[in-house]
C-alpha positions in Angstrom: 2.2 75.1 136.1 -1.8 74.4 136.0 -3.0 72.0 138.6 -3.3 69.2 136.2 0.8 69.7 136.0 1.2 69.6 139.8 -0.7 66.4 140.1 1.2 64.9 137.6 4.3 65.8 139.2 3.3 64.9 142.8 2.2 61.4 141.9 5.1 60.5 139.6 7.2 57.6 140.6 4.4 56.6 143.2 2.3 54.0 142.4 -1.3 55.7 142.4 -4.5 54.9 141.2 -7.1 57.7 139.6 -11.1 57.4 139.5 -12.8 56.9 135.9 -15.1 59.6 135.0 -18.1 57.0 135.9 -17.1 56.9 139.5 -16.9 60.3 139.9 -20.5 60.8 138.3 -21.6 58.3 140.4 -20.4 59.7 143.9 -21.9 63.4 142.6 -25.3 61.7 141.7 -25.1 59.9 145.2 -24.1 62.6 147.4 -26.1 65.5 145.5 -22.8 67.3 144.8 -21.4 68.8 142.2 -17.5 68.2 142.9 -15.1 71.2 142.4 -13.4 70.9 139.1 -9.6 70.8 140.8 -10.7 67.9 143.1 -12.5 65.9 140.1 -8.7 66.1 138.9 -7.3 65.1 142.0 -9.8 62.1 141.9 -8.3 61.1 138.7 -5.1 61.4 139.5 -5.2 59.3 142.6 -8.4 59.0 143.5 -8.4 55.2 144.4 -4.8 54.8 146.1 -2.3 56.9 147.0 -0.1 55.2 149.6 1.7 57.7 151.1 -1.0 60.5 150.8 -2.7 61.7 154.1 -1.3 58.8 156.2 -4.0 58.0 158.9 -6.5 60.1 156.8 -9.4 58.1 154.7 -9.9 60.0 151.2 -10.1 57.2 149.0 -12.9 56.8 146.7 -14.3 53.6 148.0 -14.3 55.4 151.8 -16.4 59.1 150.6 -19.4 58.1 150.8 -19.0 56.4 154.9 -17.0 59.9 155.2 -20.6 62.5 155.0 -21.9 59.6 157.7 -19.1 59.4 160.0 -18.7 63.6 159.9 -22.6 63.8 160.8 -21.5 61.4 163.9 -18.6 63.4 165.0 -20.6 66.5 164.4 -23.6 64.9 166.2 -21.7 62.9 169.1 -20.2 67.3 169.3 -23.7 68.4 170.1 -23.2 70.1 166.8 -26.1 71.0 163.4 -25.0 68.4 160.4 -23.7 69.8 157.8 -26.1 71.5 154.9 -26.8 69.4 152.3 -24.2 71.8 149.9 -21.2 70.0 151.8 -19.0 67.3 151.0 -16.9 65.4 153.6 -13.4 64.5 151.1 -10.9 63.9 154.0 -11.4 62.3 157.3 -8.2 61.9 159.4 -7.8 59.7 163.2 -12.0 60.2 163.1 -11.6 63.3 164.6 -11.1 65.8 162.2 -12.1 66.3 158.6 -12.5 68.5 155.6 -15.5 69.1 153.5 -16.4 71.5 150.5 -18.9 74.2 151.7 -19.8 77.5 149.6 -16.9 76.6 146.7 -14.4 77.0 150.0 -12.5 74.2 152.1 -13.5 74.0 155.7 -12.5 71.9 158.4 -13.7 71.2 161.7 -11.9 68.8 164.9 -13.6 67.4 167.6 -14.4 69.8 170.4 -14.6 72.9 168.0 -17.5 75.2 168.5 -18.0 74.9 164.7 -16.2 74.3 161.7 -13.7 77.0 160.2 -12.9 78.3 156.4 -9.6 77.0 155.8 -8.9 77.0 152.1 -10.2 79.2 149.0 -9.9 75.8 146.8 -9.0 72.5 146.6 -6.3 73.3 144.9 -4.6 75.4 147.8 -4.9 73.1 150.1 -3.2 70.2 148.0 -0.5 72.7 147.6 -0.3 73.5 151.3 -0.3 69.2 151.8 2.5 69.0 149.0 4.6 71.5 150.9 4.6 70.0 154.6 4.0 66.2 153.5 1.5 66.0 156.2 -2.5 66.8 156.4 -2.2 70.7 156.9 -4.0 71.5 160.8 
C-alpha cells in the first residue's frame, strides 16, 4: 500500500479536513521550504483538522507558521542555536517538544536536550510509527 493508500485508510470514518494545493504553496513560499512530497500528502489528507490526531500536539495548517517561532523560543529560552534556515517545525506538542524536517530527515528535539536528534528517515515513517501506537511517537 503507497502512502497515499495509508492516509486514506487512516482518515476514513473520521471527519478530517485536507489543505488545497494553494495553501501548501503558500506556507513553502512563506517559510522558504520546499515540503517533503509524503508530508504535502499528509497536508491534503488532513492538513486542516484531524481531531483525534496528535492530541495536545499543534500540526494544523493555520498553527505552522507560529510553530518555526515558538521552536526558535524553546530553542532560545534552551540556550540553544535556531534552527538553519533548511528546517521546518510540522509538530509541536505541550510546547515542549517538537518535530521539524532537517536534511530530508525527521528530527526532534524536547526541552532540556543538548541538541535535537535524527528520529525518522521520512515523514512517512514516522506517520506509520504514530498510526501504530495512537500517540505522538517520544
Amino acid at each position: 500500500m503507497n502512502f497515499k493508500e495509508v492516509l486514506l485508510q487512516y482518515s476514513s470514518n473520521r471527519a478530517v479536513i485536507g489543505c488545497q494545493e494553494d495553501e501548501i504553496v503558500a506556507i513553502e513560499k512563506k517559510t522558504g521550504t520546499i515540503l517533503p512530497k509524503d508530508y504535502r500528502q499528509f497536508l491534503k489528507q488532513m492538513g486542516r483538522s484531524a481531531p483525534d490526531f496528535f492530541v495536545g500536539s499543534d500540526f494544523e495548517y493555520e498553527k505552522l507558521s507560529d510553530l518555526q517561532e515558538w521552536a526558535t523560543d524553546l530553542l532560545s529560552e534552551s540556550d540553544l542555536s535556531p534552527l538553519g534556515n533548511d528546517a521546518f517545525v510540522f509538530m509541536m506538542h505541550q510546547g515542549c517538544q517538537f518535530y521539524f524536517f532537517q536534511n530530508g530527515k525527521v528530527n526532534y528535539y524536547m526541552e532540556g536536550e543538548k541538541e535535537p536528534e535524527v528520529r525518522f528517515s521520512t515523514f512517512e515513517e514516522f506517520f506509520n510509527e504514530y498510526a501504530k501506537q495512537r500517540t505522538p511517537p517520544v
